[in-house]
C-alpha positions, -999 to +999 in steps of 0.1 A: +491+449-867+460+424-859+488+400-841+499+432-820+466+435-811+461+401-803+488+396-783+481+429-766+444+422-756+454+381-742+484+403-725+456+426-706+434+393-700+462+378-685+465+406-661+435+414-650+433+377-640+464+375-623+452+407-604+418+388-595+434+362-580+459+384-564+427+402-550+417+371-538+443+362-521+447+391-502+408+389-492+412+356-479+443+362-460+426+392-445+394+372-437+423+349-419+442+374-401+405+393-390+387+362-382+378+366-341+391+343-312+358+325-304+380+312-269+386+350-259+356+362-236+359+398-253+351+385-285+316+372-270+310+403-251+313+421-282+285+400-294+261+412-267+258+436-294+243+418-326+210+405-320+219+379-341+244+364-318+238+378-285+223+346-269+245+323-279+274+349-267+256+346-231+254+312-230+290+311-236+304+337-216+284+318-187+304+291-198+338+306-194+325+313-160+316+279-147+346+265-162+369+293-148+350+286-110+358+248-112+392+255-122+395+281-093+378+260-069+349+280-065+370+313-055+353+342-070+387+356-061+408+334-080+435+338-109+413+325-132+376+334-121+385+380-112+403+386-143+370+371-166+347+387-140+363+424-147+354+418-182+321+404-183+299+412-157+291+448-165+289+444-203+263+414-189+242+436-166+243+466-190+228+437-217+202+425-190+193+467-182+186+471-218+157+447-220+174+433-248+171+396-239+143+368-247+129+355-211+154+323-209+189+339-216+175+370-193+169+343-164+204+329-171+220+363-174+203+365-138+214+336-121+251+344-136+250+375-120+236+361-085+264+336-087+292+361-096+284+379-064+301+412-080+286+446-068+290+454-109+265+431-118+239+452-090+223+471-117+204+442-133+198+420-100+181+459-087+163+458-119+148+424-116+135+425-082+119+460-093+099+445-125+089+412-099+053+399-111+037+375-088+031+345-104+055+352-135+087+360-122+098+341-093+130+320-102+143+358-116+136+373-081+149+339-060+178+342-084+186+382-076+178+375-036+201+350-036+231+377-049+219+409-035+217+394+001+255+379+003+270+414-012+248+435+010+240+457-020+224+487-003+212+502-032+191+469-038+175+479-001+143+498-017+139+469-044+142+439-028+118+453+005+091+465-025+094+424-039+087+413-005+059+431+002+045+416-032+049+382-020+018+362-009+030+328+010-005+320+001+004+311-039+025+281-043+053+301-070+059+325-041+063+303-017+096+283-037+114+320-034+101+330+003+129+313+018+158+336-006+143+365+000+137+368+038+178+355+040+182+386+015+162+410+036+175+397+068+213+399+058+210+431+048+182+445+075+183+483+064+177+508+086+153+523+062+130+495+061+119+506+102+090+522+097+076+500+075+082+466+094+068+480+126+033+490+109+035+451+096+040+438+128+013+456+145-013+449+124-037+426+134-046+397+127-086+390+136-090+352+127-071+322+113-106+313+093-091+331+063-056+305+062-044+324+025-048+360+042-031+344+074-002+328+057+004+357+042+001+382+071+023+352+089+050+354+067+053+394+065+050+398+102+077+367+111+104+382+085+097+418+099+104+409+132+141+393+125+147+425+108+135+448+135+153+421+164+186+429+140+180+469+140+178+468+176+148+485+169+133+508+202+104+518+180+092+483+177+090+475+213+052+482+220+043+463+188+062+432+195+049+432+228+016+431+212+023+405+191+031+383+224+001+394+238-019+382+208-030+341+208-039+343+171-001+352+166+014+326+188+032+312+153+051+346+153+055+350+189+087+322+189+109+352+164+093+377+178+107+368+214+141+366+197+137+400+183+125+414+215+162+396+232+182+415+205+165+444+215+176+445+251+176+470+275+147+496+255+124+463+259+133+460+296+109+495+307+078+488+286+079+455+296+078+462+331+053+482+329+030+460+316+037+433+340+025+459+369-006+465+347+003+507+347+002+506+307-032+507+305-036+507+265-014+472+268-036+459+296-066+464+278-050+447+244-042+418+261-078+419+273-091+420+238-070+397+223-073+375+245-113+368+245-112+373+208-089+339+209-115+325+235-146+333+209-169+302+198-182+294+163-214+314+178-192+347+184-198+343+224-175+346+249-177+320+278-177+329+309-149+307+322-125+331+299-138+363+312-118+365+345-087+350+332-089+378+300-083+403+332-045+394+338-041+379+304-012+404+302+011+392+333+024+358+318+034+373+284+051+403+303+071+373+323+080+354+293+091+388+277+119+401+308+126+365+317+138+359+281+160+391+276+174+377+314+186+413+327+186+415+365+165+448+370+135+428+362+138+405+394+119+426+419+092+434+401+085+401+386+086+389+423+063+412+434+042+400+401+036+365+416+009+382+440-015+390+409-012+360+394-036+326+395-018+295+403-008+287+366+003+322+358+027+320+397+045+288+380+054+309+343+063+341+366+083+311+388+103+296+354+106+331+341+124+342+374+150+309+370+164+324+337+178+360+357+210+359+372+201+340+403+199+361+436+186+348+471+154+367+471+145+352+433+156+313+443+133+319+476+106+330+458+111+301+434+107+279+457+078+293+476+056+287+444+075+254+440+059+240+474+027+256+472+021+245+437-003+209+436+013+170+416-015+175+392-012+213+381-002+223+343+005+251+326+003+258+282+008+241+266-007+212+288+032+209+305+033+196+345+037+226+362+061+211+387+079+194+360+081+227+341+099+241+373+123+214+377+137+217+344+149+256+351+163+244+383+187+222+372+203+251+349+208+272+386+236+246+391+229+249+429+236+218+441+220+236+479+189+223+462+196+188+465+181+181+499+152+204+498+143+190+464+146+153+482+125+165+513+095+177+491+098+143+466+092+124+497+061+144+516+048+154+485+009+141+483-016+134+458-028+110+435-004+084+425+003+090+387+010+126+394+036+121+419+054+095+400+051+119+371+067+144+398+091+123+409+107+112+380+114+151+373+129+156+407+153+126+406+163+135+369+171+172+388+193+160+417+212+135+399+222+168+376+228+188+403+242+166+436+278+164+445+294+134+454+287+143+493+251+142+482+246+106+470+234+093+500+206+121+501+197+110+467+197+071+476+168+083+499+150+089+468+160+064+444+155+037+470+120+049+485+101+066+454+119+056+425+134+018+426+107+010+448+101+004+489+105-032+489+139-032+470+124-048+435+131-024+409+100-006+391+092+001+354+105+038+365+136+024+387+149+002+355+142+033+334+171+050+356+190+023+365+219+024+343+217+062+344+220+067+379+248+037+382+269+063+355+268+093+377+276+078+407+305+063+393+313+095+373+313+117+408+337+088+424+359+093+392+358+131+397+350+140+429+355+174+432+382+180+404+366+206+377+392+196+351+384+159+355+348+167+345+357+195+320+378+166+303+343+145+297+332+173+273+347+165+243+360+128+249+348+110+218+337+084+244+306+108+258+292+117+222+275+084+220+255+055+232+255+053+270+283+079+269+266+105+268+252+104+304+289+111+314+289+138+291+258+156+301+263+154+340+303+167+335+286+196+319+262+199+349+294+194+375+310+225+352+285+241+361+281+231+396+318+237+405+328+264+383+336+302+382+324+330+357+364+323+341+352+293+332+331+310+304+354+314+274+373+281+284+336+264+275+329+283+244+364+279+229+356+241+239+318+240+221+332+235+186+351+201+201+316+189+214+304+168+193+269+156+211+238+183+214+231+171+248+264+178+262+263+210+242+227+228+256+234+218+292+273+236+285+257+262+270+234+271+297+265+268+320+282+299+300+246+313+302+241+310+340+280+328+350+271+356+321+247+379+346+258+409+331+267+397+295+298+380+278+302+398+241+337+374+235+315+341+239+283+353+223+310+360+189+319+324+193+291+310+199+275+329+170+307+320+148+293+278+154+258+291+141+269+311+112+296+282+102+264+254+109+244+279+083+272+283+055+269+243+055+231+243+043+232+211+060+196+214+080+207+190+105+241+205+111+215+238+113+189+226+139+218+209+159+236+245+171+197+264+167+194+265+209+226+283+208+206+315+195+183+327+225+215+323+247+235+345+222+211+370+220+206+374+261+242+373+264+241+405+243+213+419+256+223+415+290+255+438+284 
């Protein structure tokens, strides 16, 4: 019986321990079969969840994004880059809503999000430009600008215009995101924002003593007025006029110009207005603003400012209608030139040479242009004739030539500024003369500028080879527009001594050419490869574009915006001249 037993009780042991094994067994092969693919992104996302491992779940899902965007070339739209982004980036944003992150996996959850540029991920980018703290929380808000900007994420609007009006250029974290966020603000330029950037522009600015509340006032008022100049914005005429009324502001006045362009037309009236001194609340601003420049460290006036501060408003009203360039403003910026002191008669004069040119504007022009003395300047300390001669060569009026020769050679006064006067005038008719016209040159060249006696001067070996090019140029040419057109975008005229050719082809363009010749020059820019050859073409599709050219302003702006993509600040600055004539190409319509 004890043997039964025996052998009964070893008979149990040995099954319960063949079940624990068995148990075992079957635990392990589950842990096997349930164990997560740590290489599928879903696993990760579901460790957003578990405090534990959320962080290092971000840092790998980021991961599986950079990898995916090398592998797809950078194409957010790729086979491998859209398939991961429609799993991850709202479980992401949700995670960075929450607040459930440390500071440095929220900043990377940030930047992915930026860098996804996926309207899902909005959400968290709206979040962290509403919790911005100055001084704190920069890179986060650079980071969020930098994604809400390219989508155009409307809903960020509100958000990302509250950051900005946080921002003080004056403190040196703001200024590394200042850049981001005016791109941001000015890509997306929300109507909604109207109001609000037109009470920035016109407030004023009393001083430049204060430089930390004047960097920052700077900064607000320059970004408000590209966003206004985008909206077209009627509403900010008046105070962008003021602004150019205002010498403290001359650092804004450059965009604020622009702006005014963009706005067109609605600018054209108030404008106007002003420059025949019948806006009386203008007048007087200009006044004000114009002696509070002119105030000493003592707080006195001088009397020398005191008549000028009377018509302080007439050259700003030119600059302002000569810019936008619509013809309506030629009569009464003619009429102008009787109010104004010799100075102001040369700005109202250059102002005039940027409308479509009419015989009554080019006789006025050149009225001024006789009476005005060698010695004369004009801001910023510029020769006045000089000043004058530059807008004359974009007329592309070669009728000039012998008038411009006649004056050269009478002209009188003391010595250094005639040769200073000179110089600009044979720079002028070489631009402008036809090959009929070299001998009324040679007058010029051989009496004033290579001297009387035949010896070449300092000034004549300064223009020697120059002049030798473009005479042989206009024998190549002669009259043939194509032959000249050809020069454009030879590689041979983009540098060295080359680009003499180059620039006076673009001038004979102009000189020879027909408003068709327009979108023949623009779809020609992008071949041009030198920025000389480039402004003076430019101002060719500028001068036969009276009433506007919408097809060339796109393609022009297409160079800008493809210059801009590059981040490449030289590539930038070299196509930045093409803006103004964009704009007035618009504006003009």
């Amino acid at each position: 019986m004890f043997r039964t037993t025996s052998r009964i009780s070893q008979h149990l042991r040995s099954l319960l321990f063949g079940a624990s094994v068995a148990a075992g067994v079957t635990m392990a092969m589950g842990g096997i079969v349930g164990c997560a693919d740590e290489n599928d992104p879903e696993t990760h996302v579901k460790y957003l969840q578990d405090p534990a491992k959320r962080t290092p779940a971000v840092n790998r899902l980021v991961q599986f994004f950079e990898d995916a965007m090398t592998k797809d070339k950078g194409d957010r739209s790729g086979p491998s880059v859209k398939p991961l982004l429609d799993k991850i980036v709202e479980p992401m944003s949700q995670t960075c809503v929450n607040d459930d992150l440390d500071e440095k996996t929220r900043s990377k959850v940030v930047k992915f999000l930026s860098d996804a540029r996926d309207p899902r991920g909005g959400p968290c980018l709206i979040k962290t430009l509403k919790d911005y703290k100055p001084d704190s929380t920069e890179e986060d808000v650079r980071a969020a600008a930098r994604g809400v900007g390219p989508m155009k994420l409307k809903e960020a609007a509100g958000p990302l215009f509250e950051a900005f009006t946080k921002i003080k250029n004056s403190k040196p974290k703001a200024q590394l995101i200042t850049l981001d966020v005016t791109n941001a603000l000015v890509e997306l330029s929300d109507p909604s924002w109207e109001s609000q950037c037109v009470n920035m522009v016109g407030k004023p600015i009393n001083d430049r003593k204060d430089m930390n509340l004047f960097k920052d006032e700077l900064y607000w008022q320059v970004t408000c007025a590209r966003i206004l100049g985008n909206l077209k914005s009627a509403n900010a005429v008046k105070p962008l006029i003021k602004v150019m009324l205002s010498p403290i502001k001359g650092d804004i006045q450059a965009t604020t110009m622009y702006a005014l362009i963009k706005i067109g037309k609605p600018a054209i009236d108030p404008a106007l207005k002003l420059l025949r001194g019948e806006d009386a609340e203008l007048v007087e601003y200009a006044k004000v603003e114009f002696l509070k420049a002119q105030t000493g460290e003592d707080g006195k006036v001088p009397d020398a400012a005191k008549k000028p501060a009377e018509t302080a408003y007439l050259n700003p009203a030119a600059l302002v209608l000569g810019s936008i360039g619509r013809e309506e403003a030629a009569a009464p910026m003619v009429e102008a030139l009787a109010k104004a002191d010799d100075a102001g008669k040369v700005i109202i004069a250059r102002e005039l040479l940027k409308l479509p040119a009419s015989p009554d504007t080019l006789k006025a022009v050149q009225g001024v242009y006789e009476k005005t003395p060698a010695g004369l300047t004009i801001p910023p300390g510029a020769n006045a004739r000089e000043a004058l001669l530059e807008r004359m060569s974009y007329t592309f009026d070669a009728s000039l030539v012998p008038w411009l020769v006649k004056d050269a050679l009478a002209l009188k006064g003391d010595e250094g500024d005639l040769e200073t006067v000179r110089a600009a005038t044979f720079q002028t008719t070489m631009k402008l003369m036809k090959p009929d016209q070299v001998a009324e040159v040679d007058k010029l060249y051989d009496a004033k500028i290579n001297g009387p006696d035949g010896k070449p001067t300092q000034l004549g070996k300064a223009y020697e080879k120059e002049y030798k090019a473009t005479k042989e140029l206009l024998t190549a040419c002669g009259d043939k527009l194509d032959c000249y057109f050809g020069k454009l975008s030879d590689p041979n005229t983009a540098v060295g001594d080359g680009q003499i050719v180059g620039i006076k082809s673009a001038y004979m363009v102009g000189v020879l050419g027909t408003p068709e010749i327009r979108a023949k020059l623009a779809d020609t820019m992008p071949k041009i490869a030198n920025d000389g050859i480039r402004f003076a073409s430019v101002q060719v599709i500028d001068h036969f574009a009276p009433k506007g050219d919408a097809a060339s302003a796109a393609k022009l702006q297409k160079i800008v915006d493809d210059a801009e993509a590059t981040k490449d600040q030289k590539k930038i600055q070299s196509v930045n001249f093409f803006k103004e004539v964009v704009y007035r190409l618009n504006a003009r319509q």
